[in-house]
N, C-alpha and C positions, 0 to 999 in steps of 0.2 A: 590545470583546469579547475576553475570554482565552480562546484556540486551547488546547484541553486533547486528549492523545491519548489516541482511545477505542479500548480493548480489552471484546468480547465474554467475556472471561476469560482468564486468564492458565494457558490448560492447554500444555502444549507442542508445540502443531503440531498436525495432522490425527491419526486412528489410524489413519488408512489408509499400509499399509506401502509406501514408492516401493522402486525399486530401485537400493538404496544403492553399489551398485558401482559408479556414476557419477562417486560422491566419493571415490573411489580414486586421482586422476590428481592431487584438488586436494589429498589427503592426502600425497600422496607429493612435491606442492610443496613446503609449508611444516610439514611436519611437523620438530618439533625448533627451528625457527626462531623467534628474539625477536621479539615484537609479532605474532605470527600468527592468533590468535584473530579480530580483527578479519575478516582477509581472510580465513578458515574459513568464518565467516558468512555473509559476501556471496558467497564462491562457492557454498554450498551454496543458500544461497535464489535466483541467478542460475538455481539448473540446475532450481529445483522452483518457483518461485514465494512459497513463504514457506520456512519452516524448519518442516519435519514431526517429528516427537516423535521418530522412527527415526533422524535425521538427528541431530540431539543426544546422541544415545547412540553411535551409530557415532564422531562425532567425537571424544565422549569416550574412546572406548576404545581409539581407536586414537593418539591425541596425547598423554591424560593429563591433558587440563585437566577440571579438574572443570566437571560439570554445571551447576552452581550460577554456576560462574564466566560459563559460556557464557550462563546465560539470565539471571543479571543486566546482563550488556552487551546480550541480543539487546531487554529490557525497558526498558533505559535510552534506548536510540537510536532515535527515532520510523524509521526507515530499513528495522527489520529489520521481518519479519514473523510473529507465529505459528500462522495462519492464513489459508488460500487467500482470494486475491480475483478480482474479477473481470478478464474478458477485458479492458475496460476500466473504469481507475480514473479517475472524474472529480474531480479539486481544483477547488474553488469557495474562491478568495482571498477572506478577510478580514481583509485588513491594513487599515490605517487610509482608505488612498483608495477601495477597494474597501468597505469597512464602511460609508462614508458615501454611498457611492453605492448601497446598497443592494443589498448582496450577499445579506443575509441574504432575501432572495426570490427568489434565485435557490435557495440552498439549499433554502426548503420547497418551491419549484415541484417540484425535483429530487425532494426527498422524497416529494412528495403521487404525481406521474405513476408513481415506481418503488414505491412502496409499503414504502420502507426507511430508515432514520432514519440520519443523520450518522455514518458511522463501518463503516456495514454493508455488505451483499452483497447483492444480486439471488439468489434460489435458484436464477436458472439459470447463474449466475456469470458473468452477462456484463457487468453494472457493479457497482463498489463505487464510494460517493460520498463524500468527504472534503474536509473543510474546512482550509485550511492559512493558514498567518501571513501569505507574501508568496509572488507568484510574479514580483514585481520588474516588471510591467508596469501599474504606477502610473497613465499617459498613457491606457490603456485600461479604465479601474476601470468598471463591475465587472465583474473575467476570470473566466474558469475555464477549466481544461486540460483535455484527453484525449486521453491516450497524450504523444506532440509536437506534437500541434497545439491552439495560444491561440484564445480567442476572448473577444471584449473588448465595449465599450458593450454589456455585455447587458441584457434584462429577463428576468423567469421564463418569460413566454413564449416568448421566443427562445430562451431557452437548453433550453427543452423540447422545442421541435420541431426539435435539433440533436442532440441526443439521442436524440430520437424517426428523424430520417434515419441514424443511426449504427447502430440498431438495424434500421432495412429494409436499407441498404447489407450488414450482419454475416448475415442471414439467408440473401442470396442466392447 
């Protein structure tokens, strides 16, 4: 199975306006500085969660890098975001030992219980569920992640009702 990164669209960020004076400390870091784009990026979506449309512009205008430039690397690099997710993102591996072991039920379980397809959000944004290449825990195929903590030999059932207690535990 080829791991493809899904975007909802490529519009640039939420429209809802954050408040962009946060990224003032990290503009005053690396403003002017060679290779700084990169680290632009990750700190602004560290402080927001993705990279909101306001945020792009703010950077732009205050560094110089074009727009263009910022959101062909933020589209390039599965890492950035430009769109909120949720409180918790769950990875369900599908690399080769986990593929074979039957990952891909873990994935529709995931799908079916949360009512949202590979790539998306809960509308109350409390999981987005995503499918990734490796999470390097081979010995436990099939894993899936949420937040830091692994969990390995799954079936779709378990990994439903671990989910499902993440969810009473989030509530109280």
């Amino acid at each position: 199975m080829r791991i493809t990164r899904i975007s909802t669209n490529h519009t640039l960020g939420s429209t809802d306006v954050p408040d962009l004076a946060l990224l003032d400390p990290l503009i005053a870091k690396y403003k002017g500085k060679k290779g700084n784009l990169i680290p632009l990026l990750q700190g602004a979506q560290e402080l927001y969660g993705f990279i909101p449309r306001a945020a792009f512009e703010k950077l732009a205008a205050e560094t110089g890098i074009p727009m263009s430039d910022m959101f062909g690397v933020a589209t390039f690099y599965a890492q950035f975001r430009l769109n909120p997710v949720g409180k918790n993102i769950i990875k369900v591996c599908h690399g080769t030992a986990c593929h074979v072991q039957n990952a891909v039920e873990i994935t529709e379980s995931i799908e079916e219980v949360l009512k949202i397809k590979d790539g998306q959000t809960t509308d109350d944004r409390f999981y987005t569920l995503e499918s990734v290449a490796c999470l390097g825990c081979c010995s436990l195929a099939p894993v899936m992640m949420i937040g830091d903590q692994t969990y390995g030999k799954l079936t779709g059932n378990e990994s439903v009702k671990i989910i499902k207690n993440i969810r009473l535990a989030g509530s109280n």
